[in-house]
C-alpha positions in Angstrom: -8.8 22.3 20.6 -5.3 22.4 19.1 -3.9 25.7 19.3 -0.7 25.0 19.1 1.9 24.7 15.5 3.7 22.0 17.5 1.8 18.7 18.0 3.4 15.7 20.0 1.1 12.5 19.6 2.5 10.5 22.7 1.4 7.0 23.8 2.6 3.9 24.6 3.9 1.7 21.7 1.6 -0.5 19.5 -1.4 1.7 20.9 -2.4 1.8 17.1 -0.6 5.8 16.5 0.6 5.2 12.7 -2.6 3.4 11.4 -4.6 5.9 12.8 -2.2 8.5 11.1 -2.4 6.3 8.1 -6.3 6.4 7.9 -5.9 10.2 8.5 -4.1 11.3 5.5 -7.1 10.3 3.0 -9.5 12.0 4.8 -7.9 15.5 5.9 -6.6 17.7 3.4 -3.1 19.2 3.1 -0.9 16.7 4.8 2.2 15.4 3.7 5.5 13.8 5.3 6.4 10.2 6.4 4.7 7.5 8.4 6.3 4.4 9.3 3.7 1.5 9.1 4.2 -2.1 10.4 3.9 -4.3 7.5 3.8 -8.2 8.0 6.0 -7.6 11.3 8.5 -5.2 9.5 8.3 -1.3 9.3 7.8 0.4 5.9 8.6 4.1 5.2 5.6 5.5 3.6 6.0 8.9 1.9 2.6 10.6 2.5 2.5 13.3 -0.5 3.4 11.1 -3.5 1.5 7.7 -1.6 4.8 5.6 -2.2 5.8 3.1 0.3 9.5 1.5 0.7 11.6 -1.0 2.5 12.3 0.4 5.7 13.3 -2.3 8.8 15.8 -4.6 7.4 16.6 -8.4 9.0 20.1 -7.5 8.0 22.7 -5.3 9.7 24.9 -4.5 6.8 24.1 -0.6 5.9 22.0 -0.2 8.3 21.4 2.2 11.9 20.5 -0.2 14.3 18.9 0.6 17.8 18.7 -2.2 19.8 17.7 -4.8 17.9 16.1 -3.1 15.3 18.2 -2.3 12.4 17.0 0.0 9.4 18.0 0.9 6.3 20.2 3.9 6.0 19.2 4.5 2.2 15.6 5.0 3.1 16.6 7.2 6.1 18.8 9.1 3.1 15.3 9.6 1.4 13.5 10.1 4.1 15.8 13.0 5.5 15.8 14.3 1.8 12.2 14.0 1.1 10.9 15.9 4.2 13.8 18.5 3.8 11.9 20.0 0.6 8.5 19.5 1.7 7.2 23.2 0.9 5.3 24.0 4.1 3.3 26.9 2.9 1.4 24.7 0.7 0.0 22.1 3.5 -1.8 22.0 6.7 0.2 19.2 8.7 3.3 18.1 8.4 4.4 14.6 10.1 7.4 12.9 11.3 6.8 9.2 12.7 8.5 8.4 14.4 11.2 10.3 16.8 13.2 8.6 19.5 16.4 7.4 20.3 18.1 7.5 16.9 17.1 11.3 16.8 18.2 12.1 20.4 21.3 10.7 19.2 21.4 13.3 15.9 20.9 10.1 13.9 17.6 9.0 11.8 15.3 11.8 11.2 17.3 13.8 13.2 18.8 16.6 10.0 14.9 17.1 8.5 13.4 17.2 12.1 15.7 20.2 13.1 14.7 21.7 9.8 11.1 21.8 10.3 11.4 22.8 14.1 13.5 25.8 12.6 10.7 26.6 10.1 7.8 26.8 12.6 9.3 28.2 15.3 10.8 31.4 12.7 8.3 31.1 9.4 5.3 32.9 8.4 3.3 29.8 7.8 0.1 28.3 9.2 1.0 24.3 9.0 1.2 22.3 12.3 4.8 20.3 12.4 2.8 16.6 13.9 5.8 14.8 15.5 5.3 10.9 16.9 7.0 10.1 20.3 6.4 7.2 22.3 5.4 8.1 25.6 8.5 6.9 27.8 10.5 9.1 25.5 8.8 12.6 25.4 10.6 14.0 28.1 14.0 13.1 26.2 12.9 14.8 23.2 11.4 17.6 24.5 15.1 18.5 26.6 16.9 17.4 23.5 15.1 19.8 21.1 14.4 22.9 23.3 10.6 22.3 22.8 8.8 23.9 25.3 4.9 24.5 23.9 4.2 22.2 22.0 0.9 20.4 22.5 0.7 17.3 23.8 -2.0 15.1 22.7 -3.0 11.8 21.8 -3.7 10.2 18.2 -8.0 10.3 19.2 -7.7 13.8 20.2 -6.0 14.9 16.8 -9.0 12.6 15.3 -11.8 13.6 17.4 -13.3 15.5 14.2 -12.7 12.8 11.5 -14.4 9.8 10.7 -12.9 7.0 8.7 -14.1 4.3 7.0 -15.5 1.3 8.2 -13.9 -2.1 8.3 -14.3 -3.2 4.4 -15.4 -6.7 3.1 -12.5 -8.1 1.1 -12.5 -10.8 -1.4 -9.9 -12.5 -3.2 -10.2 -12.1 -7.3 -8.3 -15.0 -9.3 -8.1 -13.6 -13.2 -8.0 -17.2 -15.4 -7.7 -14.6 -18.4 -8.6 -15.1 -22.2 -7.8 -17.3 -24.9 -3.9 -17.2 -23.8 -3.1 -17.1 -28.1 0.7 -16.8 -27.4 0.7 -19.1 -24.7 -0.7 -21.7 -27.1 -2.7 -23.0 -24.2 -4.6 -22.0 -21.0 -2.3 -19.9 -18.5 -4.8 -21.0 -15.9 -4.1 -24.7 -15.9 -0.3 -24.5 -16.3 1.4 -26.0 -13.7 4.6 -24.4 -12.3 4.8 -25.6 -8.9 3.1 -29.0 -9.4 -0.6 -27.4 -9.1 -2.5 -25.9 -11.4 -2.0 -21.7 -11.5 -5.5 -20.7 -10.7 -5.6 -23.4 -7.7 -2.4 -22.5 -6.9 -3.5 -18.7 -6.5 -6.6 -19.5 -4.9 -4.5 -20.8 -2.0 -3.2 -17.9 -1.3 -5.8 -16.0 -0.6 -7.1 -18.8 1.5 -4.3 -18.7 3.3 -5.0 -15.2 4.1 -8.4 -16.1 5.1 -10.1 -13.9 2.3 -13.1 -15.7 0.4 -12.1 -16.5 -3.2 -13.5 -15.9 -6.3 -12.6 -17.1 -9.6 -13.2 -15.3 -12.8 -13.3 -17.3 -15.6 -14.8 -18.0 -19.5 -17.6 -20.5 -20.0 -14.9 -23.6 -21.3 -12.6 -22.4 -18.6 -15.7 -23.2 -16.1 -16.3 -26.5 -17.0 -12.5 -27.8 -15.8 -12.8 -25.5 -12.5 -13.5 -27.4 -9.3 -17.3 -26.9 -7.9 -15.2 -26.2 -4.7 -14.8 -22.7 -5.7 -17.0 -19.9 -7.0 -16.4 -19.2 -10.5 -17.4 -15.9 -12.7 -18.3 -15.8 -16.4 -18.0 -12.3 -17.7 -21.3 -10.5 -18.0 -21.7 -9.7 -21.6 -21.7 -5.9 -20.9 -18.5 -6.0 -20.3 -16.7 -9.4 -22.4 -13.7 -9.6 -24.1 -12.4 -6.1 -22.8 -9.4 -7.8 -21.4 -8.5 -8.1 -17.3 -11.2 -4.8 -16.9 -13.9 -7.6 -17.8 -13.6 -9.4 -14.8 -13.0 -7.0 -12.4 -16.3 -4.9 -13.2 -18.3 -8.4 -13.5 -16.6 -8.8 -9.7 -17.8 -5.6 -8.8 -21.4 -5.8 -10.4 -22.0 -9.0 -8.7 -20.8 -8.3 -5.3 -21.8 -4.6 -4.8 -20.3 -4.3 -1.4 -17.1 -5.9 -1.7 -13.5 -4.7 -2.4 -10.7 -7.2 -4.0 -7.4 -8.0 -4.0 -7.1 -9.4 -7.8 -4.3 -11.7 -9.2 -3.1 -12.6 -12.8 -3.0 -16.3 -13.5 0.3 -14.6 -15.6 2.6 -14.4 -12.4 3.4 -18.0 -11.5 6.3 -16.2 -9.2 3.7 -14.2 -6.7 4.3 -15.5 -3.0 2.0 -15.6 0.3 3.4 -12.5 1.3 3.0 -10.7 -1.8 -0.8 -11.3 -0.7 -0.5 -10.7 3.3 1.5 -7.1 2.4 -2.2 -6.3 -0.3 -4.4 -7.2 2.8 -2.4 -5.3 5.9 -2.8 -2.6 3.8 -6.1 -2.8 2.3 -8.0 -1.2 5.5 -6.3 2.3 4.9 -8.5 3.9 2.8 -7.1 4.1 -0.2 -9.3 3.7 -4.0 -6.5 1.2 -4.6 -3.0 -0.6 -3.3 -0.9 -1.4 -6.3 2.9 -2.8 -6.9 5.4 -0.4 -8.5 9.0 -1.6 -9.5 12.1 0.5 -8.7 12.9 0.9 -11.8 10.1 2.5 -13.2 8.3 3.7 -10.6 5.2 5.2 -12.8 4.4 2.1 -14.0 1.4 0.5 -12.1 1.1 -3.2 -12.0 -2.5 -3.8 -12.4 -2.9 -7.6 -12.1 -1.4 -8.1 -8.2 -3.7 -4.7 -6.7 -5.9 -4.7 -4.2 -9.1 -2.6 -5.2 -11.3 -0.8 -2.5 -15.3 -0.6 -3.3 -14.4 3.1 -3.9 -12.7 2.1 -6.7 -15.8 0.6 -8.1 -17.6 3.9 -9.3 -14.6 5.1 -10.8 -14.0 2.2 -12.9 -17.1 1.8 -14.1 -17.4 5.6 -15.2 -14.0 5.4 -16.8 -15.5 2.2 -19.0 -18.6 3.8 -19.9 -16.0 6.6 -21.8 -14.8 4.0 -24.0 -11.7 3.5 -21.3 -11.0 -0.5 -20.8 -7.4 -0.2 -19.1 -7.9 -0.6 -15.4 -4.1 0.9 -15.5 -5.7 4.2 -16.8 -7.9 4.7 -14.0 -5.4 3.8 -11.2 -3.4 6.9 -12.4 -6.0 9.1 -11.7 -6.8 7.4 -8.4 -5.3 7.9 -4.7 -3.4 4.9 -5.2 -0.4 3.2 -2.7 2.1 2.4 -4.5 4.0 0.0 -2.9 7.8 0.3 -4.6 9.7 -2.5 -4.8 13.1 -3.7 -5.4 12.1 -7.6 -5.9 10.7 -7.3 -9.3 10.6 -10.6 -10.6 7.3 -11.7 -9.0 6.1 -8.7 -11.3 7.5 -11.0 -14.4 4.1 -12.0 -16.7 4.8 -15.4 -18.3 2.9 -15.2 -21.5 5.1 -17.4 -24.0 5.7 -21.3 -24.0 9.5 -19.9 -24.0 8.4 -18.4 -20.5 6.9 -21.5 -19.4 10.0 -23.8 -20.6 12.5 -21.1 -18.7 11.0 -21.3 -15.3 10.7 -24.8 -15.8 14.8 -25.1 -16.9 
């Protein structure tokens, strides 16, 4: 039993502490803060209350803290720090830090919000546990450091021992050839920007990630598809609603299965644009979406990974008269995954667009 407004999770590193934090937050009510996922080999600062997730670990040393040979970016410490700082605690049940360690011991990283939030549950009327994340050959540090003397020390199963998360999902790859492509003048999904043929080129991608591949497509777009791949024709329930057409004939079809789904429109996507959709995929969210910096509201519906949860929730929002899958990811517990590289989220829709990339 936790009895205690203090919680330590403290094991040894890569023992699997943030993704079971991360599968935690969708299921238990009330929690907000930061987690700091690994991502493709790099840490991500994930911002639990408003489901955004930044650039955190940086290859780079220039503005950054380093600690050993780690180096992060102090900008997202910045928002970190400023983030967790107005977090009103009255209003949720946990709040989390992940992770502190030698940065903090050193009154660097987290170090300003974490003395905060010690000072609001050791002195405030409030009922919210303060969850920090310590790696085990560090408690003792942080625990002199910080004057914590009853805090509850536990590991990441015990704080889950109630919960149960969802099961490992089956995750297909969605390739969207698109319509009639009437300002294109001609079929986006046989273009060919990097000597092969956009759908194909897509398609690889995911293959690359080792995620089955499915192609939806219209019935003249089928006949110059390879047999190699599985193809989908819209059902006619659902035709000529735009992108929302294929994804509910995905869905209808395979009843089980969640997708990542790609535009043929984005001839600048990249294999890690696809490896970041899957790592995060298993988390539990309806949906994992891209979000540019600039306008971080706008969700970009044609690179988004879509859960099977998803499913029942787009097809309700259709059967309202709503076809914009961008709709319904607005009103979903989306990741949003913010991002200062925006010109992978570039659709080319115009032979201009063609004729520039080729220049």
């Amino acid at each position: 039993m936790i009895n205690s407004n203090i919680i330590i999770i403290s094991q040894s590193i890569r023992s699997g502490k943030t993704t079971a934090l991360m599968n935690r937050i969708n299921v238990v009510k009330g929690v907000d803060g930061i987690l700091s996922p690994d991502v493709n080999g790099l840490r991500k600062l994930f911002f639990i209350g408003n489901r955004s997730l930044i650039d955190f670990e940086t290859l780079h040393q220039h503005n950054s803290t380093s600690i050993g040979r780690f180096h992060f970016s102090k900008k997202a410490f910045e928002m970190a720090n400023d983030y967790l700082i107005n977090i009103q605690p009255a209003a949720h049940t946990e709040i989390i830090i992940d992770e502190i360690g030698k940065l903090e011991i050193n009154e660097k990283g987290f170090y300003s919000s974490l003395v905060h939030h010690l000072k609001l549950v050791r002195h405030a009327q409030s009922n919210h546990r303060l969850v920090l994340v310590v790696r085990e050959s560090l408690l003792e540090d942080v625990k002199t450091k910080f004057g914590i003397e009853n805090a509850q020390i536990i590991t990441i199963d015990e704080l889950n021992q109630n919960e149960k998360f969802a099961n490992n999902i089956s995750l297909k790859g969605l390739v969207l050839c698109g319509g009639k492509s009437t300002r294109m003048g001609t079929d986006k999904a046989f273009l060919q920007y990097h000597q092969t043929e956009q759908h194909k080129l897509i398609a690889q991608l995911f293959i690359n990630a080792n995620i089955p591949v499915l192609i939806s497509c219209n019935e003249s777009q089928q006949k110059n598809i390879s047999k190699d791949y599985v193809t989908l024709i819209d059902e006619d329930e659902y035709k000529n609603n735009g992108p929302i057409s294929g994804l509910l004939t995905a869905f209808k079809n395979n009843p089980s299965d969640s997708f990542i789904l790609v535009g043929c429109d984005y001839p600048m996507i990249q294999q890690h644009h696809i490896d970041t959709l899957v790592s995060l995929s298993g988390y539990g969210f309806d949906a994992v979406c891209y979000v540019r910096q600039s306008n971080t509201t706008l969700h970009e519906p044609l690179i988004t990974f879509y859960s099977n949860a998803f499913k029942e929730k787009l097809f309700a929002s259709f059967q309202m008269g709503n076809s914009s899958i961008k709709r319904v990811l607005e009103e979903v517990n989306t990741l949003k995954i913010i991002t200062e590289d925006e010109h992978f989220l570039k659709s080319f829709d115009t032979p201009e667009d063609f004729h520039s990339f080729q220049a």
